[in-house]
C-alpha positions in Angstrom: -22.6 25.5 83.8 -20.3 23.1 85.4 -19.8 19.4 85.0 -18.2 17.2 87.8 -16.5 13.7 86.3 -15.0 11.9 89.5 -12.7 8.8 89.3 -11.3 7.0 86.9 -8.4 7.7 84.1 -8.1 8.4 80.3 -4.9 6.7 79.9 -4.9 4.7 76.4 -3.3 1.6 77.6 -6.4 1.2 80.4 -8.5 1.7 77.4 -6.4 -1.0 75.9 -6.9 -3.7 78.4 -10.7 -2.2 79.3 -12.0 -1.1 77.0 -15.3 0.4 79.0 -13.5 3.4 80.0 -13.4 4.9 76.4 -16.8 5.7 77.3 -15.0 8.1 79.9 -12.3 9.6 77.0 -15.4 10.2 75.3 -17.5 11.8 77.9 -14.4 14.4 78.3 -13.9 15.0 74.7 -17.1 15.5 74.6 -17.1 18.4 77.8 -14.1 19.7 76.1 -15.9 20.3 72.8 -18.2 22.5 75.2 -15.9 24.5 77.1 -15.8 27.4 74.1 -19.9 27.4 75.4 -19.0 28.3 78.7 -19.2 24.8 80.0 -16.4 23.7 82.6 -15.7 20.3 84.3 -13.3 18.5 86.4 -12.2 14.9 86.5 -10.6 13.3 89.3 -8.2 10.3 88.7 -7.9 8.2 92.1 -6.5 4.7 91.0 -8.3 1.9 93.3 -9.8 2.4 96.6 -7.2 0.6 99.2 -8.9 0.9 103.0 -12.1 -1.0 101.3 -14.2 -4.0 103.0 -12.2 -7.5 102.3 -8.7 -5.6 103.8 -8.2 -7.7 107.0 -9.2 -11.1 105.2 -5.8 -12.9 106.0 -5.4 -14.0 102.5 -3.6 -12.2 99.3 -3.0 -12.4 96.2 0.5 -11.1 95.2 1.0 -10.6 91.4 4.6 -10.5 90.0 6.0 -10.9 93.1 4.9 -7.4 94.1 7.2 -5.4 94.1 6.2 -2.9 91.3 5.1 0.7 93.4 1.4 2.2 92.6 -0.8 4.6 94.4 -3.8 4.0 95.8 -6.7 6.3 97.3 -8.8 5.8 100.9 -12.0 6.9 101.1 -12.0 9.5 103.1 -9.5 11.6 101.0 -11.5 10.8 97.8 -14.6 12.3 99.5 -12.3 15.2 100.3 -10.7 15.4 97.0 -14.4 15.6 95.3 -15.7 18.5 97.9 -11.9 20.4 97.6 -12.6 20.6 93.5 -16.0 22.0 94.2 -15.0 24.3 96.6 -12.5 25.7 94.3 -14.1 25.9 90.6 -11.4 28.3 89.4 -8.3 26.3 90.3 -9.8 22.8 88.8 -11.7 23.6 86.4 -11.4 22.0 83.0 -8.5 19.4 83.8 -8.1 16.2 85.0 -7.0 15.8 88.9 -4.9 12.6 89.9 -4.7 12.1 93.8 -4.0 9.8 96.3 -3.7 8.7 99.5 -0.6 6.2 99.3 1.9 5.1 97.4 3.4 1.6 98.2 3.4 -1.4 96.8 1.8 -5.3 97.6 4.6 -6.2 99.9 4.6 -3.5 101.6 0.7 -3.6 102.4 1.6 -7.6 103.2 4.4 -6.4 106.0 1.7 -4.1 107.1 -0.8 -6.1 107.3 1.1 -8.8 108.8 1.8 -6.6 111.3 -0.8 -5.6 112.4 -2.6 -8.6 112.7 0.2 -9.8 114.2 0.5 -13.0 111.9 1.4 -14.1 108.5 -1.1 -14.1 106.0 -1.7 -16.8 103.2 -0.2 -15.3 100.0 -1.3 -17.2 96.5 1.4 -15.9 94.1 0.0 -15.3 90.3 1.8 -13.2 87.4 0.2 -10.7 85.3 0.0 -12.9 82.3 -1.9 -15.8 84.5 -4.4 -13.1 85.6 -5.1 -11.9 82.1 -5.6 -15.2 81.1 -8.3 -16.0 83.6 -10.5 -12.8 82.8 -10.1 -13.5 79.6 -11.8 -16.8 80.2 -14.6 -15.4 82.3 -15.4 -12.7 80.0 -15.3 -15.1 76.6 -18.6 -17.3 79.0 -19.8 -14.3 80.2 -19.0 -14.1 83.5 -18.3 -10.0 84.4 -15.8 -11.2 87.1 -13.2 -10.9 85.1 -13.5 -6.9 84.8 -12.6 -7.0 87.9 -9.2 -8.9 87.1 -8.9 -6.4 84.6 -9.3 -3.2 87.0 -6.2 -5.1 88.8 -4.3 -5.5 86.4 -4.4 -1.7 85.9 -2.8 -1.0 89.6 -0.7 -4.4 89.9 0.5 -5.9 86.6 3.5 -5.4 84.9 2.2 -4.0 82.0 4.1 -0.5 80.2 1.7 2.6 80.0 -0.7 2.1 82.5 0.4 4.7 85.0 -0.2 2.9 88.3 1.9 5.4 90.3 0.2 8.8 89.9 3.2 10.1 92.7 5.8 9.2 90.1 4.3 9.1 86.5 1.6 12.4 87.4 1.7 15.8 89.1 -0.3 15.0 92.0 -3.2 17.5 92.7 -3.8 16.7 96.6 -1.6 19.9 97.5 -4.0 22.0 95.7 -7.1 19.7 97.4 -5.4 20.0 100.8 -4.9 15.9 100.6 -1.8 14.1 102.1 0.2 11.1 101.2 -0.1 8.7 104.5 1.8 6.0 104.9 0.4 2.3 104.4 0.5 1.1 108.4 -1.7 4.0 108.9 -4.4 2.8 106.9 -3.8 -0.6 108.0 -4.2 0.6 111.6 -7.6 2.4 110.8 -9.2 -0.7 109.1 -8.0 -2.9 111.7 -9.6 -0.5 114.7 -13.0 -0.4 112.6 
């Protein structure tokens, strides 16, 4: 029997700061536990999704200045990535798969984007700490929002052990999925000419 468990990461300093995805450490100890049954899985790590609606807005949000590197995954490649570690059971089975499609950082997808739209873009500066602070907030009145700061704050703050740049702190699996890193204009140029 096999057992497909895309996106997401079992890093214990996202479980730290969300504590939601324990419920996926969980869900692989638990296909772990199984494997001596004859049960195998696969999980695919992809950090955010980066050529998502909302990319050509003209407005960003820069968080510690943003120069700290991350990866980030389009989703073409994730589609790919998911049908690649189908098509090849033996190769991914039980074992986590980190991919992605680029690896850059928030000034470099400003320049890009800036480029490409052929203007500059209004950039609100914020730090790590400020961010925390305001989904802290929304959470405490219940307002869900602020998971969203929090997923963030997993690819942009400054914050030790959250392993933003799978290129540099993982071995990559897209050469065993057949994915390749593109570079940032690329993607900029697709979501502009969509």
């Amino acid at each position: 029997m096999e057992c497909f468990c895309p996106y997401g990461t079992n890093i214990e300093a996202v479980i730290q700061l969300l504590p939601l995805f324990g419920q996926k450490k969980e869900l692989i100890g638990y296909l772990k536990s199984k494997e001596t049954e004859g049960l195998t899985w696969t999980g695919i790590a992809t950090s955010g999704l980066f050529d998502w609606e909302g990319l050509l807005n003209r407005t960003a949000t820069i968080w510690d200045g943003g120069h700290k590197s991350f990866t980030l995954i389009n989703e073409r490649p994730l589609g790919q990535a998911v049908v690649s570690a189908l098509q090849n059971p033996e190769q991914t089975r039980n074992q986590y798969l980190y991919v992605a499609s680029v690896e850059t950082s928030q000034q470099e997808i400003l320049a890009a984007l800036e480029k490409v739209t052929g203007g500059k873009w209004t950039v609100n500066k914020t730090t790590t700490e400020a961010q925390l602070t305001a989904a802290a907030k929304k959470l405490t009145v219940g307002d869900f929002n602020g998971t969203f700061i929090l997923v963030r704050a997993t690819i942009f703050g400054n914050m030790p052990g959250v392993n933003a740049n799978y290129a540099k702190e993982t071995v990559l699996a897209n050469d065993l999925l057949g994915l390749k890193l593109e570079t940032v204009e690329e993607t900029v140029n697709q979501a502009a000419n969509n």
